[in-house]
N, C-alpha and C positions, 0 to 999 in steps of 0.2 A: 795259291791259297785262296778259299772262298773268304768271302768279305764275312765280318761281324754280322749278325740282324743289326739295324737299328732301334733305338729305344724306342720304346711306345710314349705315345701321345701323351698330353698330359690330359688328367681325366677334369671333366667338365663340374662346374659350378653343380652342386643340385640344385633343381628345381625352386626347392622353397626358399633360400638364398635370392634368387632373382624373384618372387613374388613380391620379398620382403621390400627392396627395393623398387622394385617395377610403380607408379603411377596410378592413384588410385582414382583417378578421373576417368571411369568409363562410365558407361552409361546405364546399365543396368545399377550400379552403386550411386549415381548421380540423381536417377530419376527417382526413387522409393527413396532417399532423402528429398529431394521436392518434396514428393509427396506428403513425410510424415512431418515435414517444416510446415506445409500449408495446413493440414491439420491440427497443428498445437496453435498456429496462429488463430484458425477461427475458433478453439477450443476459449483461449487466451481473450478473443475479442468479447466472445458470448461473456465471459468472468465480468470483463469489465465493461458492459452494458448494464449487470444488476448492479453495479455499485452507485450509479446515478438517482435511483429511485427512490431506494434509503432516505438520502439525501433531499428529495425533492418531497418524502413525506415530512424528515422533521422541520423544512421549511413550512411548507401547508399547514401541518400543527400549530407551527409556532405562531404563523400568519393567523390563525383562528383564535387563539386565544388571546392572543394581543388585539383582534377587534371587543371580544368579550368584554378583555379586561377593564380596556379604555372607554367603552360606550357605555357602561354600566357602572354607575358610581358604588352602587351597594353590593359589587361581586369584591368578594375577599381577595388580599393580594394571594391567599393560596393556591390561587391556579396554576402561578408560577412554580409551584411546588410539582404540580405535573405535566406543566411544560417540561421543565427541565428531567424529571423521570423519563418522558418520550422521548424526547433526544437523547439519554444516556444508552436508552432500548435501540432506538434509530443506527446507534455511532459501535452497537455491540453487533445488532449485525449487518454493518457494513465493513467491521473490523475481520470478522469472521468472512467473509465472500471476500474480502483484500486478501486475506493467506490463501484461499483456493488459486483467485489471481494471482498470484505473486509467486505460487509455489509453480502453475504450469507455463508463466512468462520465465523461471531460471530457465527449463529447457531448449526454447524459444533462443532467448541471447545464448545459450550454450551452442546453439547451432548455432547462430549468426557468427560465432567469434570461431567454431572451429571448422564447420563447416564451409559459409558462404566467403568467409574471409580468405580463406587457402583458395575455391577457386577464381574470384576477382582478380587474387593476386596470382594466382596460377603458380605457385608455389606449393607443391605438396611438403618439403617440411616442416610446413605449419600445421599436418595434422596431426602430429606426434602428441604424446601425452596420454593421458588414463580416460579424455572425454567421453571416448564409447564406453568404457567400463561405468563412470558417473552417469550414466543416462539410461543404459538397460538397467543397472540397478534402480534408479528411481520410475523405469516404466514397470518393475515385476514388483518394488515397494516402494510407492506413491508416498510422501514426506513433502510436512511443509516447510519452507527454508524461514520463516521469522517466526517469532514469536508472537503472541496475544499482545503483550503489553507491545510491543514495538507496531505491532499492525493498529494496535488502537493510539497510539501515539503521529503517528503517519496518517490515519485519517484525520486527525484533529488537527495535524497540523495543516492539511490541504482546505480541510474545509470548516468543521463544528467547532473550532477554534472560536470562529467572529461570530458562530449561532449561539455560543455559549454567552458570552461577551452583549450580545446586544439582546439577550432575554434579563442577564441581570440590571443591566441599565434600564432595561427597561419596567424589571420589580424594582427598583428604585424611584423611578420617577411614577408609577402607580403609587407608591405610598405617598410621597409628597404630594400628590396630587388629591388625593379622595382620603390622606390622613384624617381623622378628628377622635381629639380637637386639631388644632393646628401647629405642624413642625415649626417651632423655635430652638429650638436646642442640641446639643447630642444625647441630651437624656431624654428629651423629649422623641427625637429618629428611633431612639432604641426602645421605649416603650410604643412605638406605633407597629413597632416588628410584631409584635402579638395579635394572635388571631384570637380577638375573643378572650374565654378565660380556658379553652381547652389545648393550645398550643402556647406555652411561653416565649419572651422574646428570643432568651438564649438559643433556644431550639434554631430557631428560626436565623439567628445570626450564625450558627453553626453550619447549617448546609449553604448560608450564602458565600460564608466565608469557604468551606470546605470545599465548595465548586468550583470558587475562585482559583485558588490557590493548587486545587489537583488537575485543574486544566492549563492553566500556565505550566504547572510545574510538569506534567508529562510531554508538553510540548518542545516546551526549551531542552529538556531532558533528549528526545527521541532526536530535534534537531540537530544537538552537537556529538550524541554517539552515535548516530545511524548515518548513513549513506540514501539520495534519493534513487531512484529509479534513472534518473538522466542527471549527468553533470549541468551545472549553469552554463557552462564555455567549452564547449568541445576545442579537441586541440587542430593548428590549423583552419579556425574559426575566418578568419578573411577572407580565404579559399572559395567559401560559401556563398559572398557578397557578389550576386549576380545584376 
């Protein structure tokens, strides 16, 4: 009797099966991510090079007027009036060039965490997840990740926080200093608030108070709902102590 055929083979895995699986540390995929990491970085750096400038105008300002103010007994405390306008110009747009920053640094740490971290750790199951879909999307529609008030809350808090702070200390001690007649009193502080007969005190106790109080209060605000840029303690912190 002739033998059976034997069964056929089992048929093979397709192709796109083993792609799916296969390793995505080659090189051609490796190097044009370099590449567009190093790109968003100096993109990232340029951002945050103008945000220093801002800053070091509404210093200069403030530094100018406060020689004004103090060298000149018969300059109105109203200058303060436009210090504090320049700084709020100063702190709006440095709020605005923070979101350009802030929005091209998410891609940045988006590659750092999905990208750079799988190959250190040489682990490709850590490149799983939708990161390429969140990133082409935001390279074909460019979006900022915070909002205005949060970005201007985060500047104030890094820095025009203390500029605020030591222009009204220092419209305070301008009036006590060149008041007349001479502070005695609290009724006497709050009629020296007036400029003249063409601004009232209240006026004038309004925006000190109103500065006061919206700069604290967007700070402490942004501090305990927001998140910074960098934790205080990274985890693993001793590790470091070289």
């Amino acid at each position: 009797m002739s033998e059976e055929p034997s069964a056929p083979p089992p048929p093979t895995p397709p192709a796109e099966s083993k792609a799916r699986t296969a390793p995505r540390f080659d090189n051609a995929y490796v190097t044009a991510m370099s590449h567009f990491y190093r790109g968003e970085m100096g993109r990232i750096m340029a951002w945050r090079a103008r945000l220093d400038p801002t800053t070091n105008w509404a210093i200069t300002a403030t530094s100018s007027i406060f020689t004004v103010a103090f060298s000149f007994e018969k300059v109105p405390h109203i200058i303060f009036f436009f210090n504090l306008a320049i700084v709020w110009i100063m702190l709006w747009i440095e709020a605005r060039r923070y979101r350009f920053y802030d929005a091209f640094r998410a891609r940045v740490r988006m590659l750092e965490a999905h990208f750079l971290v799988p190959i250190v750790a040489q682990n490709t199951t850590l490149l799983q997840g939708e990161w390429q879909k969140l990133v082409c999307e935001d390279l074909l529609l460019p979006s900022f990740k915070i909002s205005a008030f949060e970005a201007v809350g985060r500047r104030l808090k890094r820095n025009y926080v203390f500029i605020f702070m030591i222009i009204l200390v220092a419209w305070v001690t301008k009036i006590f200093l060149h008041a007349t007649p001479e502070i005695t009193s609290f009724a006497s502080f709050y009629q020296a608030l007036a400029i003249g007969r063409s601004i009232p005190s209240w006026l004038v106790a309004i925006v000190f108070v109103g500065t006061f109080v919206s700069v604290i209060g967007i700070t402490v605000y942004v501090a305990r709902k927001t998140t910074g840029e960098i934790s205080e303690f990274g985890a693993h912190r001793s590790l470091w102590r070289i």
